[in-house]
C-alpha positions as CSV (number, residue, x, y, z in Angstrom):
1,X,43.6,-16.5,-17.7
2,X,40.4,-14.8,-16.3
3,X,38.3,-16.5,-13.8
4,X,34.9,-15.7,-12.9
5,X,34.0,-13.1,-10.9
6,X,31.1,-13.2,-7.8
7,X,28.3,-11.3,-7.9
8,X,25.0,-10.5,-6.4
9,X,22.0,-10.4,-7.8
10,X,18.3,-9.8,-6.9
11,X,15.9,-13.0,-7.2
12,X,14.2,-12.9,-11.0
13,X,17.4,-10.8,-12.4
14,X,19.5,-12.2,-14.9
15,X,23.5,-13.7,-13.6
16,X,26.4,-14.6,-16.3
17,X,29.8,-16.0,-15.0
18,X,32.5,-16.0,-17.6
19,X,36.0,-17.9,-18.1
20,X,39.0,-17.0,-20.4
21,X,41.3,-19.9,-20.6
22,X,44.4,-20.6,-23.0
23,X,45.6,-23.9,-24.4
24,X,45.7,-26.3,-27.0
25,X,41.9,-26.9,-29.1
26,X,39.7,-27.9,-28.6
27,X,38.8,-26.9,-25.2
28,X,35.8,-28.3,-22.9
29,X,34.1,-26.6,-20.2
30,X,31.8,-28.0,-17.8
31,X,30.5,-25.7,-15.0
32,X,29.7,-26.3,-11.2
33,X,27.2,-25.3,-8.8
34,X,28.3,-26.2,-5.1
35,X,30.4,-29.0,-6.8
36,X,27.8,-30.3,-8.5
37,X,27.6,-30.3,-12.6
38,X,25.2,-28.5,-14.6
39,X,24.1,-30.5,-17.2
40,X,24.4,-28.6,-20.8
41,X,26.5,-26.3,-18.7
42,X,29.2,-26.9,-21.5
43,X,30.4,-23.5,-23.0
44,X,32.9,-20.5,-21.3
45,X,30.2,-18.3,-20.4
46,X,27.3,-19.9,-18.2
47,X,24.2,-17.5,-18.0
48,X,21.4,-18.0,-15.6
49,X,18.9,-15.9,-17.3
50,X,16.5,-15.8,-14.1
51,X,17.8,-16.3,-10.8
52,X,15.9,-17.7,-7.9
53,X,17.2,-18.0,-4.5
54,X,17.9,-21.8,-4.6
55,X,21.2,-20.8,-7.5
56,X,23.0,-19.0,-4.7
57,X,26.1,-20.2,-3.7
58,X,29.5,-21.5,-5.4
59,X,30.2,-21.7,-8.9
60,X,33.4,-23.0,-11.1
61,X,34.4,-24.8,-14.2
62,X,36.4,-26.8,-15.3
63,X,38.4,-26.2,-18.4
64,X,39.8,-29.5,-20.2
65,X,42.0,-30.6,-23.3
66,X,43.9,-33.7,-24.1
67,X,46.6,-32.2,-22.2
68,X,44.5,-32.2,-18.8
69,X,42.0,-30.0,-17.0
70,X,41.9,-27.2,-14.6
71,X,39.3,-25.9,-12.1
72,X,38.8,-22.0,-11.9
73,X,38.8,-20.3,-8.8
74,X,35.5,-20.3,-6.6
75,X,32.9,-17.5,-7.9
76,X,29.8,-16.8,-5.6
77,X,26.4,-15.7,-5.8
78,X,24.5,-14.1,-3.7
79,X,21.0,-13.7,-4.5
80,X,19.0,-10.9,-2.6
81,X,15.6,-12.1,-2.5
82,X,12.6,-9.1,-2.0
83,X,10.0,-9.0,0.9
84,X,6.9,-11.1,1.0
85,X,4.6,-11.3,3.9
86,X,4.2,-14.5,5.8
87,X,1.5,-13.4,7.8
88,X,-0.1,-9.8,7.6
89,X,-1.5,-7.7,10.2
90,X,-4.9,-8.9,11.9
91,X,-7.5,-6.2,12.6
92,X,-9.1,-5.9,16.3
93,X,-12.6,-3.5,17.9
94,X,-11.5,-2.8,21.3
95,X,-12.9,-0.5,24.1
96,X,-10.9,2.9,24.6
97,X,-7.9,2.7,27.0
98,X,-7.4,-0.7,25.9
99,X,-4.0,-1.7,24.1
100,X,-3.6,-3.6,20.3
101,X,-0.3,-4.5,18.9
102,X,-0.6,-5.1,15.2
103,X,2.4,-7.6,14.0
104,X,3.7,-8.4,10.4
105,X,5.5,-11.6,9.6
106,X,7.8,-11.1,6.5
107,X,10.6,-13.1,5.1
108,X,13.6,-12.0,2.7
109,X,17.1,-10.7,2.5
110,X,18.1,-8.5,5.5
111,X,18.4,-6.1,6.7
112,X,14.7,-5.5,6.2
113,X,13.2,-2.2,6.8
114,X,9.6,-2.0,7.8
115,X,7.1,1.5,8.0
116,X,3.9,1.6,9.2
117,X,0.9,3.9,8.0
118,X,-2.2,4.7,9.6
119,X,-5.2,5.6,6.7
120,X,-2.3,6.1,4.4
121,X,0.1,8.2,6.3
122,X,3.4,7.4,7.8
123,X,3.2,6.9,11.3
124,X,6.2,8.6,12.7
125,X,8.7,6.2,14.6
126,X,7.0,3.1,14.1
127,X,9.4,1.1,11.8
128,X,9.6,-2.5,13.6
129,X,7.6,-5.8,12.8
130,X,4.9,-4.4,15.3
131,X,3.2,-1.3,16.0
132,X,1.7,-1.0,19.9
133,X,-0.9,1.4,20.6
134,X,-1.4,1.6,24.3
135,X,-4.6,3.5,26.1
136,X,-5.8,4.3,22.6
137,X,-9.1,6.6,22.3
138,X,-10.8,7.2,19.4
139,X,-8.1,9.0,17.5
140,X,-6.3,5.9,16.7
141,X,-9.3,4.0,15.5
142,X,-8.3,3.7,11.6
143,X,-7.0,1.7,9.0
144,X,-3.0,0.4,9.4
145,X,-0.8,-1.7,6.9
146,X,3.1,-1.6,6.6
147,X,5.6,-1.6,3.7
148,X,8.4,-3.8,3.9
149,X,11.8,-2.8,1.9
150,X,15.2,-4.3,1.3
151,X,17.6,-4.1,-2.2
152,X,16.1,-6.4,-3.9
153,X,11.8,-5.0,-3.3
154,X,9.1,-3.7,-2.1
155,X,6.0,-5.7,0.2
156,X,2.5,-3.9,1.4
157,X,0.6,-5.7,3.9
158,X,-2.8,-6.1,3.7
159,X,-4.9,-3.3,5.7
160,X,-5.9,-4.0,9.6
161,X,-9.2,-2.1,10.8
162,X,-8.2,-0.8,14.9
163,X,-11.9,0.2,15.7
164,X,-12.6,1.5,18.9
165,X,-16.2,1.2,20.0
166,X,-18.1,4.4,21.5
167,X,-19.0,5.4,24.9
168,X,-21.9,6.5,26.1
169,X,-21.1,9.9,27.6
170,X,-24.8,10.6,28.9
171,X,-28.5,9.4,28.2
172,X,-31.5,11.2,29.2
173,X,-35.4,11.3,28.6
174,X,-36.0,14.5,27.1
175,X,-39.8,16.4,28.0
176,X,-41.7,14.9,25.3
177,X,-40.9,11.5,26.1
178,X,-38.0,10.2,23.9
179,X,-34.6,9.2,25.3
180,X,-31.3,10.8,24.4
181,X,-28.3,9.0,24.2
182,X,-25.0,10.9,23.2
183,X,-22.0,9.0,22.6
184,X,-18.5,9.3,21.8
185,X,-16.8,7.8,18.7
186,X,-16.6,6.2,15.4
């Protein structure tokens, strides 16, 4: 009389598909996954008290007596399974003027949204899987991660050092004998 109902989930959160049925006792239930039986899977409510990614997809049962049996209509889940980074963003010392493009790798339920942060701050605009810096100077020599966000979580990347080495801007031998050098940056 009720069949069970889809639903989505995120990974590690608890799922429970229920089914009313009417007939002559006693009644048997045996529930499916992708047609499949669950073993112990034997009672009107099946509860899946932490789902992982691999328990999406089609579930139904099967309700029997000695009169016969009957199959409830097709329930899905969907899991939504949070962020984690496959590969992280690799730190680089370069000269000034050059270009680095820092790149994240993550994996997870789309849409994915992604914001990058420069010593802790969010750099404005930059909200793709990479971050290009082109004819940097010393000003963008720092410390860079992203977080990565969908429903279901939250990933930070590990930190990338973008040092940009200094430049002599003059050297000279001062009167008494010693050399000056004076440089710009870090």
């Amino acid at each position: 009389t009720t069949h069970p109902q889809s639903q989505t989930v995120n990974e590690g959160q608890p799922a429970t598909f229920t089914v009313v049925a009417t007939g002559s006792g006693p009644l048997t239930y045996q529930w499916r996954h992708d047609g499949i039986d669950i073993p112990g899977a034997n009672a009107s409510s099946l509860t899946l008290p932490v789902v992982l990614g691999d328990d999406a997809g089609v579930y139904t049962v099967r309700v029997s007596n000695a009169g016969g049996s009957v199959t409830s209509n097709p329930a899905s889940l969907t899991v939504r399974v949070a962020p984690t980074i496959v590969s992280h963003p690799q730190g680089q010392t370069v000269d000034p003027g050059a270009s680095v493009t820092l790149t994240v790798v993550a994996d997870g339920t789309a849409p994915l949204t992604y914001q990058w942060r420069k010593n802790g701050a969010v750099v404005a605009g930059a909200t793709n899987t990479s971050l290009a810096l082109n004819a940097i100077g010393h000003a963008d020599g720092g410390s860079y991660n992203v977080t990565i966000q969908n429903q279901a979580g939250l990933a930070v990347s590990q930190s990338a050092s973008v040092i940009v080495r200094p430049v002599i801007t003059s050297f000279q031998r001062l009167p008494d004998g010693r050399f000056q050098i004076i440089y710009s940056g870090t």
